[in-house]
C-alpha positions in Angstrom: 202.3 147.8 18.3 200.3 146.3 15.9 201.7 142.8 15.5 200.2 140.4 12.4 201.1 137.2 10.5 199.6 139.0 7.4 201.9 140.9 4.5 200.0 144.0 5.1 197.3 145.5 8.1 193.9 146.1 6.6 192.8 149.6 6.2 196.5 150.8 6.5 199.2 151.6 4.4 202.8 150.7 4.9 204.6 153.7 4.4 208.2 152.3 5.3 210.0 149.2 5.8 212.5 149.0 8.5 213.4 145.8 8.4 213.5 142.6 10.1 212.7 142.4 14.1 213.6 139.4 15.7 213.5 137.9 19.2 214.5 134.8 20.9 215.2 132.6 23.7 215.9 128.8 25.1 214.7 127.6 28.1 215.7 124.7 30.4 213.4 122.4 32.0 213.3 121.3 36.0 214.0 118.0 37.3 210.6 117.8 39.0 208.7 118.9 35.3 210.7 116.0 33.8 210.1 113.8 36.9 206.0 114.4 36.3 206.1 114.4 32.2 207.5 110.6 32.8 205.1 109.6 35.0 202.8 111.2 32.2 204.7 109.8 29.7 203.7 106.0 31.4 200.0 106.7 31.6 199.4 109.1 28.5 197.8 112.5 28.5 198.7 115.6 27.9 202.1 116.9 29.4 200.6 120.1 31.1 204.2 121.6 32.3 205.9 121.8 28.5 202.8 123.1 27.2 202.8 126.0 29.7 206.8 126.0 28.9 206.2 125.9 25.1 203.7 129.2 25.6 206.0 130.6 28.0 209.1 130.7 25.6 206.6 131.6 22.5 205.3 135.3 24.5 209.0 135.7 25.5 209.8 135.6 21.9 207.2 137.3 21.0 207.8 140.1 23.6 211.8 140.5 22.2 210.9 140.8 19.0 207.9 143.9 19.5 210.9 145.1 22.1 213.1 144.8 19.1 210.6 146.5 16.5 209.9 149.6 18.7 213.6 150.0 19.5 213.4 150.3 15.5 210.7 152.8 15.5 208.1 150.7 14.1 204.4 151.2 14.4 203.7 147.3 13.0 205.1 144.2 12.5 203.9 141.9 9.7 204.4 138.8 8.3 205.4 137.6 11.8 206.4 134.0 12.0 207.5 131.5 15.2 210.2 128.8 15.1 210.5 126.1 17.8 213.0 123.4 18.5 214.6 120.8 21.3 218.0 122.4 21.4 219.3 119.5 23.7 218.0 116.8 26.3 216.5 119.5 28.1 215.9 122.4 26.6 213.0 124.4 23.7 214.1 127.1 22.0 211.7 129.6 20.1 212.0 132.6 18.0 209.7 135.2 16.3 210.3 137.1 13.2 208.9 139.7 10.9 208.9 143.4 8.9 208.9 146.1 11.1 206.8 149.0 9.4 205.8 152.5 9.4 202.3 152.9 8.7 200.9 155.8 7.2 
């Protein structure tokens, strides 16, 4: 599956449009991440556990949505785009979006 934040894949043409793929999900963080992203939170730094969460959710996303797309019969997906947000004291959301194409 080609996958692509661009309107069209070079060298290809879009044959069809399918429609939009989407894929999402929300994760909760641990007591023991939020326990260490205080301490971090005291001393400064980088908060190394919701940046590994914050890629985690992302490839989810990002996995659901190519799921998605090839449940569609796609070949591509263009024009992708992420969305991510604190849904409550405790846990990110993300989602992916885009076309899902046939190419020629």
């Amino acid at each position: 599956m080609i996958v692509t934040t661009t309107q069209s894949v070079p060298g290809r043409e879009i044959a069809q449009v399918l429609g939009i793929t989407r894929g999402g999900t929300t994760r909760s963080r641990n007591v023991v991440q939020d326990m260490f992203a205080g301490v971090k939170n005291l001393v400064g730094g980088e908060m190394s556990q919701y940046t590994k969460l914050q890629a985690d959710i992302r490839e989810q996303a990002l996995q659901r949505m190519v799921d998605d797309a090839t449940r569609m019969g796609a070949d591509a997906i263009v024009g992708v785009r992420f969305e991510a947000e604190s849904l409550t004291q405790g846990a990110l959301g993300a989602s992916a979006y885009g076309t899902a194409v046939k190419l020629q």
